[in-house]
N, C-alpha and C positions, 0 to 999 in steps of 0.2 A: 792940589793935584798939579803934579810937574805938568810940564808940557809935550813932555815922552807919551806918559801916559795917555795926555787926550789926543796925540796921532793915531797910537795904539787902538783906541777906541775907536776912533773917526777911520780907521781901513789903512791909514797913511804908512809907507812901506818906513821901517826906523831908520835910523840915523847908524851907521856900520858904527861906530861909535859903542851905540847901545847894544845892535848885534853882537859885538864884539864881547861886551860887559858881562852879556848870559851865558852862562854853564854849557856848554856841550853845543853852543849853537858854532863851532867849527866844525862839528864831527857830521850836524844833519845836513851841512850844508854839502859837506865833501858826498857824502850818499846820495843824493839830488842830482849832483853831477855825475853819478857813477848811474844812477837807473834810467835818465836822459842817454849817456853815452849807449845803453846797453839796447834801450828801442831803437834806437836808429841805426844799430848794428842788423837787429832784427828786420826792422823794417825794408834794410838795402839786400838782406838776403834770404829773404823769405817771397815768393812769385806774388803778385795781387791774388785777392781770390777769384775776381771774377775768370781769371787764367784756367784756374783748375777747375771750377764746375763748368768753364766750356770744354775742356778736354773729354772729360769723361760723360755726356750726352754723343759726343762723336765717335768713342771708341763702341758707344751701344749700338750705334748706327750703324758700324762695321761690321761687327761682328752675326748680325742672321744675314747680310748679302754673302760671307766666306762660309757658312752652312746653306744655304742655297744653293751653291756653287759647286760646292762636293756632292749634295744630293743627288743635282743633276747630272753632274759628272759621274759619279757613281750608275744611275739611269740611264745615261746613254751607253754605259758598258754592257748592262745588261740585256740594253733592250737588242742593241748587236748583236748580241752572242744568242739570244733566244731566236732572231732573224736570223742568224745563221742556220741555227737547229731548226727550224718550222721550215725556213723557204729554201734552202741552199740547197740542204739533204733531200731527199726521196723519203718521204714519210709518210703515215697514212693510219687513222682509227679504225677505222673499219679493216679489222681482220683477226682472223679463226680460227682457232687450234683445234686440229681435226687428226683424226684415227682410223684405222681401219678397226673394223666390228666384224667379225666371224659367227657368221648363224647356221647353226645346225639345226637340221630336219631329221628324225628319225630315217632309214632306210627300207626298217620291217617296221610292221602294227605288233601292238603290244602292252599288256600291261604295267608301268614303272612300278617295279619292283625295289632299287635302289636308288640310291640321291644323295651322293657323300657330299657333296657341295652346296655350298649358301651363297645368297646374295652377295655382291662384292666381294667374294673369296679370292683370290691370288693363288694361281693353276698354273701346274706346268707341263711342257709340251710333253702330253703322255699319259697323262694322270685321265684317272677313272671320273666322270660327271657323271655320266646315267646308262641304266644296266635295264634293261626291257625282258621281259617272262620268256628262258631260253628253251621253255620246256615244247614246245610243238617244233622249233628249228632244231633241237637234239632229237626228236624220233624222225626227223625228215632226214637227218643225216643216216641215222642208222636203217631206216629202207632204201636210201640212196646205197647206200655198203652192200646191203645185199642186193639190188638190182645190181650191181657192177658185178659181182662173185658169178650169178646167172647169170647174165649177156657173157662174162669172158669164158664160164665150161660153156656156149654155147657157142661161144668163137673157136673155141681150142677144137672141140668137136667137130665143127660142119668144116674146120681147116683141115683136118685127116680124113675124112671121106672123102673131099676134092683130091687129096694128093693121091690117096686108092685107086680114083677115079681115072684118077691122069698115067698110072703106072699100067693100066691094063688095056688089051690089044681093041681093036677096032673090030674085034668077033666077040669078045667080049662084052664090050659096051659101044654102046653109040658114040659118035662123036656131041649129038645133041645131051646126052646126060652130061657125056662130062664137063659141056658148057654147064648145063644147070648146077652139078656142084660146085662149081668154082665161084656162081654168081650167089649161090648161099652162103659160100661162105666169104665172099667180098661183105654182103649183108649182114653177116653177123658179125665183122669186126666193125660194122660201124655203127651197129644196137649197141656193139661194149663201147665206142666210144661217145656214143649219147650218152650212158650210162654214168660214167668220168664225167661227164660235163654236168651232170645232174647231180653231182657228189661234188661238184668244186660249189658248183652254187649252193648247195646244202650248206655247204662249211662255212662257205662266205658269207650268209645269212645268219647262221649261229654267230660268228665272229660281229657281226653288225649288232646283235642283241646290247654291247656294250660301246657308251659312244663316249671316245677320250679325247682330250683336247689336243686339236694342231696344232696351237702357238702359246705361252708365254701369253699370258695376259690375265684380265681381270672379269670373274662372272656378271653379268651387265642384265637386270632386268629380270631376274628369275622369276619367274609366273608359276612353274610345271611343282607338280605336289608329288609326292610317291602316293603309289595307288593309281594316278589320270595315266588314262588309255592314250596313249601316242600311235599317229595315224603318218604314215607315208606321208613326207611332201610336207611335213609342219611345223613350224617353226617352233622349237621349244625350248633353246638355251642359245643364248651367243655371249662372245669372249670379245672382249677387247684388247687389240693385240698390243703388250708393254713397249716394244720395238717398232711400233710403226707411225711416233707422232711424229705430226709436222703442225707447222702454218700455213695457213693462205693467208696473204696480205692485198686488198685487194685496192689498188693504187689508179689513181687519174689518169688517162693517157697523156694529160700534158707533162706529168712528173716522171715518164718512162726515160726519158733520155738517159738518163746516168745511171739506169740499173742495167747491168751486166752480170751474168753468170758467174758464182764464186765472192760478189760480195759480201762482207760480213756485216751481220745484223743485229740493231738489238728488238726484243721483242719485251712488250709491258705487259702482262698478263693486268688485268681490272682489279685480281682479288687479290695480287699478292705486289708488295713493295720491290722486289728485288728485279733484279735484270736478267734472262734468259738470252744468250746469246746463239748465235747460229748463223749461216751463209745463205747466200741463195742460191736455189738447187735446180731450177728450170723457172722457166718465163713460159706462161698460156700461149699458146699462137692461134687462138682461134675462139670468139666468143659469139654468144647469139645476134645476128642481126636479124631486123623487123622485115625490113625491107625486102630480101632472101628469100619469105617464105612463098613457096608454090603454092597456085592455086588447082583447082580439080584435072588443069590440063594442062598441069604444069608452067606454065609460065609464070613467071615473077610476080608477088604481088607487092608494088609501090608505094606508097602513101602518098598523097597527093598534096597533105600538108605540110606545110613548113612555119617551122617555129623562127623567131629570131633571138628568143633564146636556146644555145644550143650547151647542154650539159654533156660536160667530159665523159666519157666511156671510163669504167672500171676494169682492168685488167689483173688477171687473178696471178700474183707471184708466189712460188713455192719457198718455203725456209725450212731448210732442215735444220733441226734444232742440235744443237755441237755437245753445249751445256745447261744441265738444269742446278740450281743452286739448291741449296738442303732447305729443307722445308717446304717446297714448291709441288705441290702436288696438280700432278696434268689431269684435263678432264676435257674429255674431247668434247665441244662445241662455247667452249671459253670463249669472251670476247678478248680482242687484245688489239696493241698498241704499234705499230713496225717502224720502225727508220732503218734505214742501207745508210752504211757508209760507204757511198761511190768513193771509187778509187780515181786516181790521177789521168790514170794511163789503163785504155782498155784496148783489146786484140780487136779486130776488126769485126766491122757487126755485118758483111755480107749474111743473105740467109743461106747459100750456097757453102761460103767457107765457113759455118757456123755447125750446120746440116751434119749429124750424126752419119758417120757410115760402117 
């Protein structure tokens, strides 16, 4: 065994000599040199790693304070603008959509005979509801007719006697008769016009036998049957008039200041989504006070207690309602919702220059 061999064996780096001697040992050496040059290329431009896993723990850490931030910012826009709408505006839950109701009483007694109309039917001003048994106020007419025929040949009569009376001489007749005819027949034109008067009422009774509606609006409550007996003085159909909603909005007296006559409104009905718009139409001037009421001898009665909690007064504001949107069907005693948009600029609130004349 050379001596190559036993360095070979023993680890000992060879002899360039012998490297030189081996097949292909220029070609591994020059690649050795090329994959050193090629890490330390690597190495000089490539960041350490602990660089980049500190970066990216801090960009985590950024990023929920920049969504925090807009959250808020977002929440503080909102909560503004809700404070503007609850506290700035004049608004108020508590209020009423309310109608006027039309209740008819019969005039005469009578049997209902007719009843073209049903519960919630939709009537118009004019139209036939209920017809009562015309048959006793048609023969009152027709002896009314003839009472008037007899009082008036009783007028026409005792008026030609008087005038007979009055053409002839003072040896003829008395001056006393011919008072008395004249006073007969003064009296019998006013038996004929009792008579007339007895024949308007007749007619006007028959005409009551049927009871048509005054207003546009809708049958509310029908109770009355054909057949039931209608008594003077009873309430047996009322209308609810289409034309006469409004609101009460019934507002704090500390949130009165910026409501003004002619504000526009909006109103939130409970049971429907949409916006009913309208102004205000009058302001209450006058609500019940405790303290006001008389006692047996009129004077004042007081209260002698005093709270130190003291709750705002409600003040009842009118809305006449301008527009209802489709679908929104009104019912008078709806709960609902009010805000005024107070205006900038109001005319003067003297009560004096305010004061209708």
């Amino acid at each position: 065994m050379s001596d190559t061999d036993t360095m070979a064996r023993d680890g000992l780096p060879r002899p360039a000599s012998e490297a030189a001697r081996r097949p292909g040992a220029k070609a591994l050496e020059t690649e050795a040199r090329a994959d050193s040059t090629t890490t330390a290329v690597e190495r000089t431009a490539a960041p350490p790693q602990p660089f980049r896993q500190a970066a990216q723990p801090r960009r985590r850490r950024v990023l929920p304070f920049l969504v925090t931030a807009v959250a808020v910012a977002v929440a503080a826009v909102f909560t503004t603008m809700m404070w503007n709408a609850y506290m700035d505006a004049p608004w108020t839950r508590d209020g009423t959509l309310r109608a006027y109701v039309v209740t008819m009483a019969p005039e005469v007694s009578g049997r209902i005979v007719q009843l073209p109309v049903a519960d919630n039917q939709f009537v118009h001003k004019g139209d036939l509801l209920m017809t009562i048994d015309p048959t006793n106020y048609k023969i009152a007419v027709s002896l009314n007719e003839a009472a008037v025929e007899q009082a008036q040949a009783n007028m026409q009569n005792t008026a030609k006697e008087s005038q007979r009376r009055q053409l002839l001489t003072d040896l003829a007749v008395t001056t006393e008769e011919k008072q008395i005819y004249a006073a007969n027949a003064t009296a019998s034109y006013a038996q004929y016009q009792q008579a007339v008067a007895n024949l308007k009422q007749a007619q006007v009774n028959l005409e009551r036998t049927e009871i048509r509606a005054p207003v546009d609006g809708w049958v509310t409550n029908l109770l009355a049957q054909r057949g039931d007996y209608a008594t003077v003085g009873q309430n047996l159909i009322s209308l609810t008039d289409a034309n006469s909603f409004w609101v009460d909005g019934y507002f704090e007296e500390t949130g009165m200041g910026p409501i003004q006559v002619g504000d526009p409104a909006e109103v939130k009905l409970m049971g429907y989504p949409q916006i009913v718009r309208g102004h205000v139409q009058s302001i209450a001037r006058a609500i019940n006070v405790a303290n006001a009421q008389p006692n047996g001898q009129g004077v004042a009665t007081v209260n002698p207690i005093f709270t130190w909690v003291r709750l705002a007064q409600r003040i009842p504001v009118r809305i006449q309602i301008d527009k209802v949107p489709d679908g929104v069907v009104l019912v008078a005693g709806m709960t609902a919702t009010v805000q005024i948009d107070a205006r900038a600029e109001h005319p003067s609130t003297d009560v004096h220059a305010r004061a209708p004349r």
